[in-house]
TIVO-2410 file (N, C-alpha, C; in nm, 3 decimals):
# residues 157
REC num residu      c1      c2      c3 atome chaine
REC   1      X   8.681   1.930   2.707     N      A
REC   1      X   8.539   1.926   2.679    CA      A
REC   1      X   8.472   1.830   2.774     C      A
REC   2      X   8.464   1.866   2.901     N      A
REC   2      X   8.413   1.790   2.991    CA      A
REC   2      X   8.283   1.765   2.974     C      A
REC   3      X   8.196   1.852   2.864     N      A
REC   3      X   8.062   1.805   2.849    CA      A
REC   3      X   8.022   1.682   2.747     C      A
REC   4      X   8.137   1.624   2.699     N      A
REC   4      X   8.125   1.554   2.584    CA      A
REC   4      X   8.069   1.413   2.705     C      A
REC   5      X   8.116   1.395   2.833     N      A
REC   5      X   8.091   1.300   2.890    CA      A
REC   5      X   7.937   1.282   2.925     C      A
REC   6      X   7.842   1.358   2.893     N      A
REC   6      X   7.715   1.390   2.887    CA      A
REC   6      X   7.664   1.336   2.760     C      A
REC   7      X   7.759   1.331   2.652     N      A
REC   7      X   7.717   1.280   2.467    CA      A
REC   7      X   7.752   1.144   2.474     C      A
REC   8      X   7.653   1.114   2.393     N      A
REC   8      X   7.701   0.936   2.329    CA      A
REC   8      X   7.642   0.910   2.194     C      A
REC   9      X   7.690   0.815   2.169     N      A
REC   9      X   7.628   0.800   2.044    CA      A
REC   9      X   7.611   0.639   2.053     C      A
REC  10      X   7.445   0.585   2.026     N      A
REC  10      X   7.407   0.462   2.027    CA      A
REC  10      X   7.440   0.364   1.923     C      A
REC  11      X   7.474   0.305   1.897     N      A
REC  11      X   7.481   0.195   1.773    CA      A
REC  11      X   7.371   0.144   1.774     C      A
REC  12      X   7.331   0.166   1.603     N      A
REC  12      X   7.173   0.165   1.552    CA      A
REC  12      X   7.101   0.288   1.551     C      A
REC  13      X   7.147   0.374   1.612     N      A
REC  13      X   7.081   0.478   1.607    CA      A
REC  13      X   7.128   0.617   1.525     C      A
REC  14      X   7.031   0.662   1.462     N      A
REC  14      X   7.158   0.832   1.407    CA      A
REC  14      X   7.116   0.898   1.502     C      A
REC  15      X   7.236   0.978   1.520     N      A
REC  15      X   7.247   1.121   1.562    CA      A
REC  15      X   7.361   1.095   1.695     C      A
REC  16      X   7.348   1.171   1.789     N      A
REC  16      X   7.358   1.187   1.904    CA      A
REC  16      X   7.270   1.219   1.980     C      A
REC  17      X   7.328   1.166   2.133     N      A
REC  17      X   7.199   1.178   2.243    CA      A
REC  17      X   7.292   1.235   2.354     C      A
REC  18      X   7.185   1.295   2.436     N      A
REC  18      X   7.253   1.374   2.592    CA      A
REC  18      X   7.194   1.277   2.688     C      A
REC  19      X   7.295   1.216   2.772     N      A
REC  19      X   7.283   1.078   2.863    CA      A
REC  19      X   7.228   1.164   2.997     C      A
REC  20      X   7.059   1.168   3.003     N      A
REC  20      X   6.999   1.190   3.153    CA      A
REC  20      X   7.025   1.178   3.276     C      A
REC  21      X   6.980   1.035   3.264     N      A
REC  21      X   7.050   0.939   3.416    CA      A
REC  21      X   6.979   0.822   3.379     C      A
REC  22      X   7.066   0.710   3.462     N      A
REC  22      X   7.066   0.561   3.427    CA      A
REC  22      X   6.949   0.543   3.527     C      A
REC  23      X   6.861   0.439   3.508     N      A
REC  23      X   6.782   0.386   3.517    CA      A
REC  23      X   6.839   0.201   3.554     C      A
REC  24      X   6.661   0.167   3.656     N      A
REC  24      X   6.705   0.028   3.682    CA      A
REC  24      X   6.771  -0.090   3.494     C      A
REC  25      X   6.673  -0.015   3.416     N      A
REC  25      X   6.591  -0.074   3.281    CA      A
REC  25      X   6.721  -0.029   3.190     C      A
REC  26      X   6.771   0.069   3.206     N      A
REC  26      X   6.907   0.119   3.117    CA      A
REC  26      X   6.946   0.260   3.168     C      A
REC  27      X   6.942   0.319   3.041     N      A
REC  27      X   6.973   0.488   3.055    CA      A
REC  27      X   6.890   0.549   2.992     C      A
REC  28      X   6.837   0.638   3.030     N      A
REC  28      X   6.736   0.748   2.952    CA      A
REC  28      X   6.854   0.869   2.943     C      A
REC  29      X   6.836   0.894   2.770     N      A
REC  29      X   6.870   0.966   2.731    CA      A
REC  29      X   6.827   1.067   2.653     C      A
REC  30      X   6.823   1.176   2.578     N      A
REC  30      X   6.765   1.309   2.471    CA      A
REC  30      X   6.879   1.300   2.353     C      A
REC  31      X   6.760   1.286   2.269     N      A
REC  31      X   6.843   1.350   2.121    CA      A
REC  31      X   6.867   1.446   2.117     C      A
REC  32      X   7.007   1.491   2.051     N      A
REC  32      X   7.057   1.637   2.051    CA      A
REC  32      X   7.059   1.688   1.887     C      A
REC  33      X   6.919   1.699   1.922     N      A
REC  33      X   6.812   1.777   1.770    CA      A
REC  33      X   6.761   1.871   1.792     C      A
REC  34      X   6.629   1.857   1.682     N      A
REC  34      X   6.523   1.958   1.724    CA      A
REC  34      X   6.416   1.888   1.810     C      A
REC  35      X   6.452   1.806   1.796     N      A
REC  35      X   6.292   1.721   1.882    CA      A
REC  35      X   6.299   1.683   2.061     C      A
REC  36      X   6.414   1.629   2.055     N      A
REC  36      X   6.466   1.664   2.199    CA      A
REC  36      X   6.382   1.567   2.253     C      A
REC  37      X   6.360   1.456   2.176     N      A
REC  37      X   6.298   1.285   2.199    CA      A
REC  37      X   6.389   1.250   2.302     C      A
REC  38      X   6.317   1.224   2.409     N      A
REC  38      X   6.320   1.095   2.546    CA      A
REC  38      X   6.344   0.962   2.542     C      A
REC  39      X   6.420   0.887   2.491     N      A
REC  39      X   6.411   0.771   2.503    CA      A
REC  39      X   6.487   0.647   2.649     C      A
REC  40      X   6.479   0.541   2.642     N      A
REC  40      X   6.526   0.462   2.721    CA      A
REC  40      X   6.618   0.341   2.623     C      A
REC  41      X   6.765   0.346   2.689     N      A
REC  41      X   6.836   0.267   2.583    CA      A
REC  41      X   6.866   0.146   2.715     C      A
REC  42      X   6.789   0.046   2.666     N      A
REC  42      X   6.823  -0.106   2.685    CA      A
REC  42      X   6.974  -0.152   2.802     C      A
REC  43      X   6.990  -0.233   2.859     N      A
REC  43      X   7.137  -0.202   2.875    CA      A
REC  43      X   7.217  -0.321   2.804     C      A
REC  44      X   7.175  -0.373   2.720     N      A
REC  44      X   7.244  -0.455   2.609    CA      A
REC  44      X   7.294  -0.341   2.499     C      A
REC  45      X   7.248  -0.231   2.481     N      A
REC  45      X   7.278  -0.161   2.362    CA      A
REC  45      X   7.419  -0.143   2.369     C      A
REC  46      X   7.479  -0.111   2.271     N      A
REC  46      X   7.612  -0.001   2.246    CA      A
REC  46      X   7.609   0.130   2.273     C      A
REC  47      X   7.645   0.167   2.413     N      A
REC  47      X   7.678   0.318   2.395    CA      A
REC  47      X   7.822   0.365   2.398     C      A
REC  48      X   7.813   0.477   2.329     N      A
REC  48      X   7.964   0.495   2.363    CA      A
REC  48      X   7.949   0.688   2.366     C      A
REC  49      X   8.044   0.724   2.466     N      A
REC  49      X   8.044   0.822   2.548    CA      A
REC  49      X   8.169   0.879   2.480     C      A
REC  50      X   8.135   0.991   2.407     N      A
REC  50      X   8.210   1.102   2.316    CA      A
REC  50      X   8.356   1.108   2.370     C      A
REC  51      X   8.356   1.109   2.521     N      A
REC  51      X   8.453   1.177   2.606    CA      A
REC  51      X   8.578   1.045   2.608     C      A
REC  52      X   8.528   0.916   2.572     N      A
REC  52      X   8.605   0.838   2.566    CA      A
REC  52      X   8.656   0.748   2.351     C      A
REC  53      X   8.575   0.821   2.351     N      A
REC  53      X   8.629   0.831   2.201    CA      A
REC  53      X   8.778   0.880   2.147     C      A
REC  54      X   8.836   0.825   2.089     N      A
REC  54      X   8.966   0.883   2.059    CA      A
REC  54      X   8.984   0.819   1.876     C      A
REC  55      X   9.091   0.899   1.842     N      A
REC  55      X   9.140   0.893   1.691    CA      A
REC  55      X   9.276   0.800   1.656     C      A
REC  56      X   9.225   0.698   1.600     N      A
REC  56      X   9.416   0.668   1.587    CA      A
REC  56      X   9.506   0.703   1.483     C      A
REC  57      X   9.622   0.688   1.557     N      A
REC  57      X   9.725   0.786   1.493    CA      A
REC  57      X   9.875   0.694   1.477     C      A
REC  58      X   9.959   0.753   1.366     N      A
REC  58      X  10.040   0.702   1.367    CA      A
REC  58      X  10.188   0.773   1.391     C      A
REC  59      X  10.149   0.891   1.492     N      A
REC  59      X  10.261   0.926   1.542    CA      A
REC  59      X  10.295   0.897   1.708     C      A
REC  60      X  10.375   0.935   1.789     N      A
REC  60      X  10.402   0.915   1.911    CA      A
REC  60      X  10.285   0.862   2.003     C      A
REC  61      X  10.210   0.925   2.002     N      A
REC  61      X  10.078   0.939   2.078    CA      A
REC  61      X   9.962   0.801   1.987     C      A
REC  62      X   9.941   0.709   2.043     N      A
REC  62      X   9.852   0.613   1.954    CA      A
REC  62      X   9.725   0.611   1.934     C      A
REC  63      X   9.727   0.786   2.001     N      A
REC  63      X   9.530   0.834   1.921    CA      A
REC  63      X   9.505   0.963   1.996     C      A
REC  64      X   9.442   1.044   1.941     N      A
REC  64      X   9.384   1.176   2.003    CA      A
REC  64      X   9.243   1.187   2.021     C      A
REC  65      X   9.232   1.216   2.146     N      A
REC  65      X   9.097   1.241   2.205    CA      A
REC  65      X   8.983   1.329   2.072     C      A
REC  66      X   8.902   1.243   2.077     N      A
REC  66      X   8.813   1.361   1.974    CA      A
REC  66      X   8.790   1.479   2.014     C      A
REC  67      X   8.759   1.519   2.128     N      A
REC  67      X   8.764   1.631   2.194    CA      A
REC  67      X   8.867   1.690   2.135     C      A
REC  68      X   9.000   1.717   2.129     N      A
REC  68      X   9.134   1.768   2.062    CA      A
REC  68      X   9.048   1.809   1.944     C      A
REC  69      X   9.035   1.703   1.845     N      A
REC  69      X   9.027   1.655   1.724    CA      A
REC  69      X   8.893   1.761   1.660     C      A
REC  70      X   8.812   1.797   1.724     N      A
REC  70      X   8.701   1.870   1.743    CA      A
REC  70      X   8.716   2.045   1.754     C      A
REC  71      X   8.813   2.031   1.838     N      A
REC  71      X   8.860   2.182   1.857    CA      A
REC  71      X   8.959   2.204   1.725     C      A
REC  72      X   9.018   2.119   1.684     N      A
REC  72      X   9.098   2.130   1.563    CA      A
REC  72      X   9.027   2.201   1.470     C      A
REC  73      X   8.877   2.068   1.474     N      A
REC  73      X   8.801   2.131   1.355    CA      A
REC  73      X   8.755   2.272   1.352     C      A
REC  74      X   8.740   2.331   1.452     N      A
REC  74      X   8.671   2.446   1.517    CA      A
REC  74      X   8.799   2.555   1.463     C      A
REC  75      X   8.898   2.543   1.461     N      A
REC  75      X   9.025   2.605   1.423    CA      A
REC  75      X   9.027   2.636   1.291     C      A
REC  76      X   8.997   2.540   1.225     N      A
REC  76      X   8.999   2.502   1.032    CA      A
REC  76      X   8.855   2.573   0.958     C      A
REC  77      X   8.766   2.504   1.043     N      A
REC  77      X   8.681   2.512   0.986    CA      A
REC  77      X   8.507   2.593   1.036     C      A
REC  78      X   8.573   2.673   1.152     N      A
REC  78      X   8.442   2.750   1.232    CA      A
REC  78      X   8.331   2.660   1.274     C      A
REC  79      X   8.216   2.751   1.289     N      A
REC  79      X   8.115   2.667   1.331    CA      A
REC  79      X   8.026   2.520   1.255     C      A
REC  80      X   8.099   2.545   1.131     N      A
REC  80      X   8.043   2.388   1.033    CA      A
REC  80      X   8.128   2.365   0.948     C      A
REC  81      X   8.065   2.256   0.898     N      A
REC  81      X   8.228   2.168   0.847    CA      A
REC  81      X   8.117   2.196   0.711     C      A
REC  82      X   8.171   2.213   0.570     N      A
REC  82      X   8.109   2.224   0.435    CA      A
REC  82      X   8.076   2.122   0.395     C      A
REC  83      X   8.147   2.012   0.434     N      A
REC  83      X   8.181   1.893   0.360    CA      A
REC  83      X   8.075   1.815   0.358     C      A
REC  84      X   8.017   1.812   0.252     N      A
REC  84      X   7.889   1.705   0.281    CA      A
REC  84      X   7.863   1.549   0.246     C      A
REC  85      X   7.915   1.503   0.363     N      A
REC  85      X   7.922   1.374   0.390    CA      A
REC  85      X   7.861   1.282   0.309     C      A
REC  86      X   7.756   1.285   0.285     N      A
REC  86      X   7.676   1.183   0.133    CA      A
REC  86      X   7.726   1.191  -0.008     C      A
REC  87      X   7.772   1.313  -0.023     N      A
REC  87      X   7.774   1.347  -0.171    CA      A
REC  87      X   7.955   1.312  -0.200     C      A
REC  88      X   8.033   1.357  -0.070     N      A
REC  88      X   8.164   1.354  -0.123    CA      A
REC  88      X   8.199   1.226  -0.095     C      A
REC  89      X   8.354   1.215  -0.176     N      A
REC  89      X   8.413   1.105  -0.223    CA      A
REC  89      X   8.452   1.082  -0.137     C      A
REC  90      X   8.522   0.981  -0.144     N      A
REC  90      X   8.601   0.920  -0.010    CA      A
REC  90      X   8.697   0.961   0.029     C      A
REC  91      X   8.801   1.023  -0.105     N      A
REC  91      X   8.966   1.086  -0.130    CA      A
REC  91      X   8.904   1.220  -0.050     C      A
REC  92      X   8.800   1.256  -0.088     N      A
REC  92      X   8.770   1.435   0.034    CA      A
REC  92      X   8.771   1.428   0.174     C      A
REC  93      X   8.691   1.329   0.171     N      A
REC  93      X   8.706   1.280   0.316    CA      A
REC  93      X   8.846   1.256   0.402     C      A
REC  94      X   8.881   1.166   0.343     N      A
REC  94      X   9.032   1.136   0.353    CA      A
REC  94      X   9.111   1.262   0.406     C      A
REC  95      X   9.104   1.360   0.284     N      A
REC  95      X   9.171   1.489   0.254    CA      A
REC  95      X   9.136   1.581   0.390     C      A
REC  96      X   9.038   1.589   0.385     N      A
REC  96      X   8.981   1.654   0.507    CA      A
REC  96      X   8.996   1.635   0.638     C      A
REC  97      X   9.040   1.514   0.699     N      A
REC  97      X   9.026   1.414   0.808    CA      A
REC  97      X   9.224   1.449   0.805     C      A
REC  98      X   9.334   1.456   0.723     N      A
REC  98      X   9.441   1.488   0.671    CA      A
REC  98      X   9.460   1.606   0.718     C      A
REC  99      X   9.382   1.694   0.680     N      A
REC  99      X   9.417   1.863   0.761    CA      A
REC  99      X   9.392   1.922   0.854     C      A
REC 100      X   9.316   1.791   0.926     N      A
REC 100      X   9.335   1.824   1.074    CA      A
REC 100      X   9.359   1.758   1.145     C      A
REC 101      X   9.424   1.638   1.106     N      A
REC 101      X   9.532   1.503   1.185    CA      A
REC 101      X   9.596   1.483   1.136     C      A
REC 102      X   9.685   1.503   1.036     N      A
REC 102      X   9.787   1.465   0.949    CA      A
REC 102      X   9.828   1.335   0.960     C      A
REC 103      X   9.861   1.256   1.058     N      A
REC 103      X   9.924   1.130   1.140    CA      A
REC 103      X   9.812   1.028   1.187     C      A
REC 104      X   9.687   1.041   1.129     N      A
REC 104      X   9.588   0.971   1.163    CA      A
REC 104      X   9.630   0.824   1.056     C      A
REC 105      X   9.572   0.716   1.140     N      A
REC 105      X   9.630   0.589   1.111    CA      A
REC 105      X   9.551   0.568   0.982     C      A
REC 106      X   9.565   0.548   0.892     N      A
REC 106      X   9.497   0.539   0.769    CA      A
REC 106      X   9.430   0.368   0.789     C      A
REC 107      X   9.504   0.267   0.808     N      A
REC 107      X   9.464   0.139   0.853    CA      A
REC 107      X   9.343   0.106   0.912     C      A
REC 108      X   9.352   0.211   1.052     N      A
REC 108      X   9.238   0.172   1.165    CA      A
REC 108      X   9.134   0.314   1.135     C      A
REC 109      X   9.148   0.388   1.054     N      A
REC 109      X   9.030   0.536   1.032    CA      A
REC 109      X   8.955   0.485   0.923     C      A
REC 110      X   8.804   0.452   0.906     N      A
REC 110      X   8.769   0.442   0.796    CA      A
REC 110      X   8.663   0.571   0.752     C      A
REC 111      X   8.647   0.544   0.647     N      A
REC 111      X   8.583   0.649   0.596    CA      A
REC 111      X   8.436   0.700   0.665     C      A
REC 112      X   8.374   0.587   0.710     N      A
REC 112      X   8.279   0.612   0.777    CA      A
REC 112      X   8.296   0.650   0.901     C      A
REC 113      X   8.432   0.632   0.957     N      A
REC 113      X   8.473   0.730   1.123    CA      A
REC 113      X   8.458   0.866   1.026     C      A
REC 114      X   8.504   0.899   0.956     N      A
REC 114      X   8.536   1.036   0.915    CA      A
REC 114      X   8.468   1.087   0.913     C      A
REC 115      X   8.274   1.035   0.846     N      A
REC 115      X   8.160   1.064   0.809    CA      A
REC 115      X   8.082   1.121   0.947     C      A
REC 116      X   8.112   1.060   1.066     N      A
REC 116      X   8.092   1.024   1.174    CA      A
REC 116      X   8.105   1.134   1.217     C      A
REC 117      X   8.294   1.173   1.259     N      A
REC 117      X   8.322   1.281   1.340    CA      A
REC 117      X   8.260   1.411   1.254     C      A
REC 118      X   8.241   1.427   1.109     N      A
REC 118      X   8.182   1.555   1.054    CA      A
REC 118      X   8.068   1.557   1.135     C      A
REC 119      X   7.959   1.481   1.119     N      A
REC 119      X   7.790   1.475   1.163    CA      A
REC 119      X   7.798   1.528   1.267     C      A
REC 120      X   7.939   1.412   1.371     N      A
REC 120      X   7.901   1.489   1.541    CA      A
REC 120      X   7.887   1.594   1.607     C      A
REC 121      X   8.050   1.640   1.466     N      A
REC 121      X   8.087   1.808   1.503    CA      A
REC 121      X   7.962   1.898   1.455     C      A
REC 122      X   7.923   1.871   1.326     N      A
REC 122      X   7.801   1.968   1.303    CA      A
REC 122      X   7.673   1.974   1.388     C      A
REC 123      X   7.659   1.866   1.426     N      A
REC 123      X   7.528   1.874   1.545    CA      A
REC 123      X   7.563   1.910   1.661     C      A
REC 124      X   7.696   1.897   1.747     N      A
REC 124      X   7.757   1.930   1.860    CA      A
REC 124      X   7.794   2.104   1.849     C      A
REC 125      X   7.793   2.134   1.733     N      A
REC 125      X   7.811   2.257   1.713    CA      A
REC 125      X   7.692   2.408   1.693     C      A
REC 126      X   7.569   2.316   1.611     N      A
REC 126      X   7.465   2.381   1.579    CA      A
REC 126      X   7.397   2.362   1.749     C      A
REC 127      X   7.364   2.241   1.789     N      A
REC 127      X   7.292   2.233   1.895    CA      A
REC 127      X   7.392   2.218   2.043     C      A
REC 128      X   7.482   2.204   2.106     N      A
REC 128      X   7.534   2.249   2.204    CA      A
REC 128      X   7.683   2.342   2.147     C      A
REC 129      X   7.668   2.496   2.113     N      A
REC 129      X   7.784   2.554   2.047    CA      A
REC 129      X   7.890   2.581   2.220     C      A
REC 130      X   7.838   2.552   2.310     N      A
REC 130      X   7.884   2.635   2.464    CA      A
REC 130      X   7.991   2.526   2.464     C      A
REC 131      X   7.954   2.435   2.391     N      A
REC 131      X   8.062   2.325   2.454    CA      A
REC 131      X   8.181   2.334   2.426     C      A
REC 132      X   8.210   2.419   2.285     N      A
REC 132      X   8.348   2.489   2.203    CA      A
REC 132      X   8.373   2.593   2.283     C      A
REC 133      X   8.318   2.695   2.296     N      A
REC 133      X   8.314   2.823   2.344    CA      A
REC 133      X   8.365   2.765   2.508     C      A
REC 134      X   8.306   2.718   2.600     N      A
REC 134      X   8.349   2.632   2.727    CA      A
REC 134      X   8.529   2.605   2.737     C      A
REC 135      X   8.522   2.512   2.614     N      A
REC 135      X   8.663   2.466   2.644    CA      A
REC 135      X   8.784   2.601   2.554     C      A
REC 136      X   8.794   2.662   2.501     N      A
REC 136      X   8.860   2.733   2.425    CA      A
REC 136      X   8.888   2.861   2.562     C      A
REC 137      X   8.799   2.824   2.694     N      A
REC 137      X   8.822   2.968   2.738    CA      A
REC 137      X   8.902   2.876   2.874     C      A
REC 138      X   8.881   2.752   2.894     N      A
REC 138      X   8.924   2.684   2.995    CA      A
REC 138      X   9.098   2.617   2.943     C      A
REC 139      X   9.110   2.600   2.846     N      A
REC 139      X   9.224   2.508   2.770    CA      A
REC 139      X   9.361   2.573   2.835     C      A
REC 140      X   9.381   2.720   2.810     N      A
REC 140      X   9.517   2.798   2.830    CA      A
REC 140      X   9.508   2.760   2.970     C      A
REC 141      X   9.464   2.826   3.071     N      A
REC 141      X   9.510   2.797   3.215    CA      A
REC 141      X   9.587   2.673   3.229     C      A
REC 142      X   9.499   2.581   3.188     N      A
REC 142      X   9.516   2.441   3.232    CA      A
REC 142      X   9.688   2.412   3.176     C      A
REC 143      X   9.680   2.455   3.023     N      A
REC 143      X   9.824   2.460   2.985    CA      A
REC 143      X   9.918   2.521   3.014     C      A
REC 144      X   9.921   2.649   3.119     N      A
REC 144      X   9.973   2.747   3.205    CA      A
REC 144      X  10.058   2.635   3.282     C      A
REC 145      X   9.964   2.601   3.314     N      A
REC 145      X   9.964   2.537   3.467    CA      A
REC 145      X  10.055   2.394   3.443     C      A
REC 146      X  10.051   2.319   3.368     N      A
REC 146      X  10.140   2.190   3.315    CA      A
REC 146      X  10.264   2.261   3.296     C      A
REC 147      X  10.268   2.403   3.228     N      A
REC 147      X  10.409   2.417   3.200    CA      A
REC 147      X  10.473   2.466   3.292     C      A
REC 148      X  10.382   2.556   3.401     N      A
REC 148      X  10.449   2.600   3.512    CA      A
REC 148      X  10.507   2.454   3.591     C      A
REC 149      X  10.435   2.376   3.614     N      A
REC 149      X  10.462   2.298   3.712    CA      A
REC 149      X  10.585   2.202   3.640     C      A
REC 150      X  10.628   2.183   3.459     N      A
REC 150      X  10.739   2.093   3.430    CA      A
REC 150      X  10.832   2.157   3.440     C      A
REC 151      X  10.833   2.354   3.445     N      A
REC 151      X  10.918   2.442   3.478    CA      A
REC 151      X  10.988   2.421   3.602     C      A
REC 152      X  10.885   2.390   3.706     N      A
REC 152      X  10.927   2.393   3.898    CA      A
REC 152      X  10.970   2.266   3.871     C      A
REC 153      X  10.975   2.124   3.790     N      A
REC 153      X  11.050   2.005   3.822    CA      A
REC 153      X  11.173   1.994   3.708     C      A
REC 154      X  11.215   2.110   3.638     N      A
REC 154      X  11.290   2.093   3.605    CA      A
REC 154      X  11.433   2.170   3.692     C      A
REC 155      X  11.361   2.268   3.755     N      A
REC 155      X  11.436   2.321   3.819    CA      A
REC 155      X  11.513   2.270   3.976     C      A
REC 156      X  11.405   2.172   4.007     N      A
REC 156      X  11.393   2.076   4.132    CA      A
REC 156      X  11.529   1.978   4.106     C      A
REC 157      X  11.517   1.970   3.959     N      A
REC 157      X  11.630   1.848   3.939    CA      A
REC 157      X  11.783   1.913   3.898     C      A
***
C-alpha cells in the first residue's frame, strides 16, 4: 500500500489527512472526508505516516505493518468493519483485533489502537477504496517474484 505514505494521522486531531507537500511553516495537508479541509500542520505537531505504522506482535516477527493488517481486514470483513467503536466493549474489540492478528501483543495493543485501526480502515476504505483494490492486484507478482528468486538461491547453494 504504497499510498498509505500519502496518509497520516495528526495527534489532536480526528480523522485522517492526505499529506500535500511540506511547506517552509510545516506541511499542508487534506482531510480524508467529505469536506476535503486544507489545513497547515505546525512542524512541532505529531504526525505520523500510516506507511510507517506497524502492530505489535508476539510472534516471530515483532509487529506487522498496518498495511498487512488492513488487507487482513479487507479479507474478514469487506469494505467496512460493523463494529462500532463507541458502543462496543472492550472484550469485542479485543475479539475482533484477535481474528485478524491472533499474536498481537496484548501488553503494547490498547484498546484505543484497536478503535483507531477500525476508524482508519473505515475512512481509508469509504474515501480512498483504490488503495485496497491497488494493492490486492500488485501483492502476487511481488510474491512471485521473492519466491522465484529464494527458489534460484536455493538452488545456487
Amino acid at each position: 500500500m504504497d499510498l498509505l505514505k500519502e496518509i497520516a494521522n495528526v495527534s489532536g486531531k480526528s480523522g485522517l489527512f492526505r499529506i500535500l507537500k511540506p511547506s517552509r511553516a510545516g506541511v499542508i495537508v487534506e482531510s480524508l472526508d467529505d469536506k476535503h479541509e486544507k489545513t497547515l500542520i505546525g512542524p512541532t505537531a505529531r504526525v505520523s505516516v500510516l506507511k510507517d505504522v506497524s502492530i505489535f506482535t508476539d510472534g516471530e516477527e515483532e509487529s506487522v505493518a498496518l498495511a498487512d493488517v488492513f488487507l487482513k481486514i479487507k479479507e474478514v470483513h469487506g469494505e467496512e468493519i460493523a463494529v462500532n467503536t463507541k458502543t462496543a466493549s472492550d472484550k469485542e474489540l479485543i475479539e475482533f483485533l484477535n481474528k485478524i492478528l491472533p499474536d498481537f501483543d496484548r501488553s503494547k495493543v490498547y484498546v484505543s489502537d484497536i478503535k483507531k485501526i477500525i476508524t482508519w480502515y473505515n475512512l481509508l476504505s469509504k474515501h480512498l477504496p483504490e488503495l485496497f483494490e491497488a494493492q490486492t492486484e500488485e501483492e502476487t507478482p511481488v510474491e512471485e517474484v521473492k519466491s522465484e528468486v529464494t527458489n534460484e538461491e536455493k538452488s545456487e547453494a
